[in-house]
C-alpha positions in Angstrom: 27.8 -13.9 -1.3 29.6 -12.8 -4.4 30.0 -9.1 -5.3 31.3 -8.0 -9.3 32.1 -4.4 -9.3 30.6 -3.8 -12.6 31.4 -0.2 -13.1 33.3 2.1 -10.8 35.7 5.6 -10.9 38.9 3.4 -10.8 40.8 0.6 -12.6 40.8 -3.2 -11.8 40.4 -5.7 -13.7 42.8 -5.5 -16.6 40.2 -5.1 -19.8 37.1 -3.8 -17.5 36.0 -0.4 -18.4 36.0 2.3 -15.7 34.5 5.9 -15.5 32.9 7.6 -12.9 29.9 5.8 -11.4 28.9 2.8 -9.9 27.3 -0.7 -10.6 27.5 -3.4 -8.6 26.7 -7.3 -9.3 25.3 -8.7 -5.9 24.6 -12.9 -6.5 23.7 -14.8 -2.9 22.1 -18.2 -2.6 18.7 -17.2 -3.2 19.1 -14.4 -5.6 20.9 -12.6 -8.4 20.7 -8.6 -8.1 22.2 -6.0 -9.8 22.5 -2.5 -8.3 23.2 0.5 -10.4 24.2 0.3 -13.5 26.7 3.5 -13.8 26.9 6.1 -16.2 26.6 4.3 -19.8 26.2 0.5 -21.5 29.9 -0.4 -20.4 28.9 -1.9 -17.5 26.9 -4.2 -19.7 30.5 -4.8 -21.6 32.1 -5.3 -17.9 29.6 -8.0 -17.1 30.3 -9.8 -20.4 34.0 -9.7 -19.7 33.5 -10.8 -16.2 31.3 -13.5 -16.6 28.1 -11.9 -15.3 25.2 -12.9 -17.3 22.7 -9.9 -17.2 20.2 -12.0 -18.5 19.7 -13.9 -15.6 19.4 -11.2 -12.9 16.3 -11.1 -11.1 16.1 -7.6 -10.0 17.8 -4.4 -10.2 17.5 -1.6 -7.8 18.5 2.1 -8.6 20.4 3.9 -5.3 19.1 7.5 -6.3 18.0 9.8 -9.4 21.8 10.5 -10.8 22.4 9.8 -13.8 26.1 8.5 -12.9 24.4 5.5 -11.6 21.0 5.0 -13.9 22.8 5.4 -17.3 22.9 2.5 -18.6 19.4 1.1 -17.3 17.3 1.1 -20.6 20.4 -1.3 -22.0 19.8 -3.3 -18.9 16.1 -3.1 -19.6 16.6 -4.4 -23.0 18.7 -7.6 -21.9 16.7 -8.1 -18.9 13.0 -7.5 -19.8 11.9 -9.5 -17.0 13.4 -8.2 -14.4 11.6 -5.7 -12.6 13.7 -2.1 -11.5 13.0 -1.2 -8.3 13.4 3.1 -7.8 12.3 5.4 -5.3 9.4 7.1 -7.0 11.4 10.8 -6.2 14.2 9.6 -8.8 12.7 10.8 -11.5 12.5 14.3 -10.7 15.1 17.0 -11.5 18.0 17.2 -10.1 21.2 19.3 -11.0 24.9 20.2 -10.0 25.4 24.1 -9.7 28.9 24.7 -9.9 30.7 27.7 -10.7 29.3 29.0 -14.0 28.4 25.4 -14.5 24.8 24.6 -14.2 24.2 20.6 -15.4 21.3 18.3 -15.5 22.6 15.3 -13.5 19.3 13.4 -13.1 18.0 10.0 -15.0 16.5 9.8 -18.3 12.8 10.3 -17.9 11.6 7.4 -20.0 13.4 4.6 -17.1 10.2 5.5 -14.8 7.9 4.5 -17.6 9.7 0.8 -18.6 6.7 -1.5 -18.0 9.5 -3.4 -15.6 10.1 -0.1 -13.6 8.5 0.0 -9.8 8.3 3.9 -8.4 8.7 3.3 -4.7 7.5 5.5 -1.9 9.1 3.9 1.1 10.5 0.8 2.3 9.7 -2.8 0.5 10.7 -6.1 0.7 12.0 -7.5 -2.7 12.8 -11.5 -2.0 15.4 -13.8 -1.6 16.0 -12.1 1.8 16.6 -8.7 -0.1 14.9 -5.4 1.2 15.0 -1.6 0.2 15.2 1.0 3.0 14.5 4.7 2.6 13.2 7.5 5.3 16.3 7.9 6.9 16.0 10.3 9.6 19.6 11.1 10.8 21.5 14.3 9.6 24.8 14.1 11.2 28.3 14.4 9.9 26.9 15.4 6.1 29.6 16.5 4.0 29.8 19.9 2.6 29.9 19.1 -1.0 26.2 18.1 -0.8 25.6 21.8 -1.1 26.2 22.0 -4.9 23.4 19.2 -5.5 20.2 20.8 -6.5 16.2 19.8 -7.0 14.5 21.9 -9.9 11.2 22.9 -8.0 8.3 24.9 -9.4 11.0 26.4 -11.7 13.2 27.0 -8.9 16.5 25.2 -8.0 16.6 24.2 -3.8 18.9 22.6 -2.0 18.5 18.5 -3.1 16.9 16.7 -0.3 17.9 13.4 -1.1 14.0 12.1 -0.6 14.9 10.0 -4.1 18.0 8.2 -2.0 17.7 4.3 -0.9 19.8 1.3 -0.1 19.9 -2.7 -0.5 20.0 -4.8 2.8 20.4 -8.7 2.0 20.4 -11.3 4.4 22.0 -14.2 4.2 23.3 -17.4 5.9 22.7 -15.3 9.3 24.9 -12.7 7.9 23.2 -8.7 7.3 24.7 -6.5 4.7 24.1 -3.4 3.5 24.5 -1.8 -0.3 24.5 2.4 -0.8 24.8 4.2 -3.4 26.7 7.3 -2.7 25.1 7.5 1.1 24.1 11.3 0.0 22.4 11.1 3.4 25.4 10.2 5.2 27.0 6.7 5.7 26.4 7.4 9.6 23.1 7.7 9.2 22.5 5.1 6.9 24.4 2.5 9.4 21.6 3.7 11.8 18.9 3.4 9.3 19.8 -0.1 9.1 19.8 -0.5 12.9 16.7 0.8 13.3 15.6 -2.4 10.7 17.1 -5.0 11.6 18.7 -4.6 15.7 22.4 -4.8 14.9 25.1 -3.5 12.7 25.2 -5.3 8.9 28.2 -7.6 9.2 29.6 -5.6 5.8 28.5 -2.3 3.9 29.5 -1.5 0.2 29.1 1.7 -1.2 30.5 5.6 -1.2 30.2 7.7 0.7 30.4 11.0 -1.1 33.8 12.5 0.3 35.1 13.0 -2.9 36.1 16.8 -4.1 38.5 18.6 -6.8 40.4 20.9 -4.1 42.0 20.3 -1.0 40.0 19.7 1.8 39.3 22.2 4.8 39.5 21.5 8.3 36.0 21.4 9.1 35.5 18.7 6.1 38.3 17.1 7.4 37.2 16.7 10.4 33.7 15.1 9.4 35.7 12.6 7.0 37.5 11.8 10.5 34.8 11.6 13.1 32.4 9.6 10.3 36.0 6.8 10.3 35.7 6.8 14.0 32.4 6.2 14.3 32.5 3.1 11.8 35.2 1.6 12.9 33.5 1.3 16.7 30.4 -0.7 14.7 32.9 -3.6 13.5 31.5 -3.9 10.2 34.0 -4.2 7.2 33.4 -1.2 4.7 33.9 -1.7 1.2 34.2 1.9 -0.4 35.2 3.7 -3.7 33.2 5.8 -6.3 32.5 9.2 -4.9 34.3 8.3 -1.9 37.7 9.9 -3.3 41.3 8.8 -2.8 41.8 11.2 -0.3 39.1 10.7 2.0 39.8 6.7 1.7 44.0 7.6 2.9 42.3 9.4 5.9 40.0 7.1 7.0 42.5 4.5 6.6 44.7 5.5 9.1 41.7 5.0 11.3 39.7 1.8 10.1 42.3 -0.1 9.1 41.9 -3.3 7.9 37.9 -2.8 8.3 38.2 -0.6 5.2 38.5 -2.1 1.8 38.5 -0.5 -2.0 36.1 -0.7 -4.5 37.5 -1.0 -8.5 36.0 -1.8 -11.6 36.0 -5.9 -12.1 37.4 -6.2 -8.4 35.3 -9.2 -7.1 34.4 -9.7 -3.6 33.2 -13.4 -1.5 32.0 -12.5 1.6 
């Protein structure tokens, strides 16, 4: 399996544009995907620098309903007619960040759900080539605080965002399970079980963030969750490869615990597993 980091918060690749959001090229014997596609068209730039040709990709799944990783899926649309989008059906509902005299629209541009390649999901489905979507996780442990800001417009009122629009990639391949998230809204703990719960084992690697990242210092209790999540991956054995909303920060801390089971994400970093 080969992963591109098309698109990500952090520098790489010298020439690659970076920004915050994520996109990941995901290419394994059987099939091409491409998941996210990050805030804007650069990622399209990225894959043209790095080789990637869009063109060819066979399907593109979309993690959740933010913006920061659907913006550029009409230009993906346009090189990629054929390829259908698969995106949980919720995604296209309204989401916002309320922060401090800063309320912003942070969903996806309505017209994605009406491409004639987009498929509106309402659970779990198998997509080929040894690829499937999983939703309906039931966990809630060890959510991070900053989840609170995340909003769901609602009958003209904003609630607390339920993440009911959040799904991730497993691919299997060679004997070998891995798993792709998002921003694990919904907690990277919880999504480890999700998979479990599919497939009777831990996924041999899982790429993703995991939605640590905030502007101030953390406090203890946020600290501590950053912590105990690290602990509890590092018992699975599965190599983690993190970045995006994950934050510097929260990656130095969980370091210290996971060690070399804990690997960073950057735009044009390429991974063989």
């Amino acid at each position: 399996m080969r992963i591109v980091t098309l698109m990500e918060n952090t520098p790489g690749s010298e020439g690659c544009a970076f920004g915050h959001g994520l996109s990941l090229y995901i290419e394994t014997e059987r099939s091409r995907i491409l998941m996210d596609t990050g805030p804007d068209a650069s990622f399209a730039a990225n894959a043209a620098l790095l080789g990637v040709d869009l063109a060819s990709v066979d399907a593109c799944v979309l993690s959740h309903g933010h913006y920061d990783h659907a913006g550029g899926l009409l230009r993906f649309a346009a090189l990629a007619p054929h390829a259908p989008i698969y995106l949980p059906r919720a995604a296209a509902l309204d989401y916002y960040a309320d922060d401090p005299g800063d309320l912003h629209y942070i969903g996806i541009d309505k017209s994605i759900a009406a491409l004639p390649s987009a498929r509106l999901l309402d659970g779990d489905a198998d997509i080929g080539g040894g690829s499937r979507l999983l939703s309906g996780v039931r966990g809630r442990r060890l959510l991070f605080a900053g989840n609170a800001r995340l909003k769901q417009l609602v009958g003209g009122k904003l609630v607390a965002d339920a993440f009911a629009h959040e799904q991730a990639l497993a691919v299997e391949e060679g004997g070998r399970r891995f798993l792709f998230s998002g921003c694990s809204h919904l907690g990277i703990v919880n999504w480890m079980e999700r998979f479990r719960e599919a497939y009777g084992c831990w996924p041999d690697a899982a790429v993703g963030g995991f939605h640590f990242m905030r502007p101030a210092p953390y406090g203890a209790g946020e600290e501590a969750v950053i912590r105990q999540t690290a602990r509890e991956l590092a018992a699975t054995g599965t190599l983690f490869i993190t970045g995006h909303c994950t934050g510097q920060d929260a990656f130095v801390l969980m370091a210290e615990i996971m060690g070399s089971r804990l690997k960073a994400l950057h735009s044009g970093a390429i991974f063989s597993l």
